[in-house]
N, C-alpha and C positions, 0 to 999 in steps of 0.2 A: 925276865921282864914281867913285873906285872902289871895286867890287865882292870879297870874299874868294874868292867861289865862281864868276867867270865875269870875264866879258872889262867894261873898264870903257867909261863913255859915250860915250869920245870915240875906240876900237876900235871901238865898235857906228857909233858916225856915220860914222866913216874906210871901215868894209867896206860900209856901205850906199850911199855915198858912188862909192867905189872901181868897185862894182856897175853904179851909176846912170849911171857915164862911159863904163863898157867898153859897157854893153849902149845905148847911146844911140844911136838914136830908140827904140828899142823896150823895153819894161820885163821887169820880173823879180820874183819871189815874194821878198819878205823871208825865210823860212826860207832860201834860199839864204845870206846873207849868218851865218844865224843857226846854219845847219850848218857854214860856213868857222871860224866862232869857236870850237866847242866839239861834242867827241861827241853834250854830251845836250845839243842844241838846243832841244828842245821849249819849254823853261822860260822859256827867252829871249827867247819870243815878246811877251809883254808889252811887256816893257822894247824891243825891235827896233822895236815898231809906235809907242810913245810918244817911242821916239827921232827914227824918221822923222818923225812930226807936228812937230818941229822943224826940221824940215832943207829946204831948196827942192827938196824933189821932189812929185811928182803921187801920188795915193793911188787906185786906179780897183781898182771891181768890176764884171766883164761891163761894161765898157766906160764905167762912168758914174762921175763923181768922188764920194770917200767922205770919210769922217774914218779914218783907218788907226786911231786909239784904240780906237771906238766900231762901227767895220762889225764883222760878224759874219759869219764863214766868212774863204776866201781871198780877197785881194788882190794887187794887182800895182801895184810901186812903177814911177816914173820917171822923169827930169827934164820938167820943164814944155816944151810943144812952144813955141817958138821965138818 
């Protein structure tokens, strides 16, 4: 889908994506990817965390697995350990 005002779905999969390989074993905060896309990231966050919910990566907060939709506060994305 693309978006008028911001980066479209399969930008937001490719950078989180992108993310997920470089920093692999170890994870990283979706605003990272959502700041690579665009000045005002904030907004993107939604769409960054429902994106990831589709994509084969791990969703963890303070170390325990989430629903990256639905947790509340910060998370940290990352490929599935092995």
């Amino acid at each position: 889908m693309i978006h008028p005002t911001g980066p479209s779905d399969a930008q937001i999969a490719a950078a989180l994506m992108d993310l997920a390989l470089a920093r692999a074993p170890k994870t990283f905060c979706p605003s990272e990817a959502a700041r690579a896309l665009s000045p005002n990231w904030r907004p993107l966050m939604p769409r960054i965390r429902a994106i990831a919910a589709t994509l084969p990566l791990t969703a963890t907060q303070r170390g325990a697995p989430v629903d990256p939709v639905t947790a509340k506060g910060p998370i940290r994305l990352g490929l599935p350990p092995p």
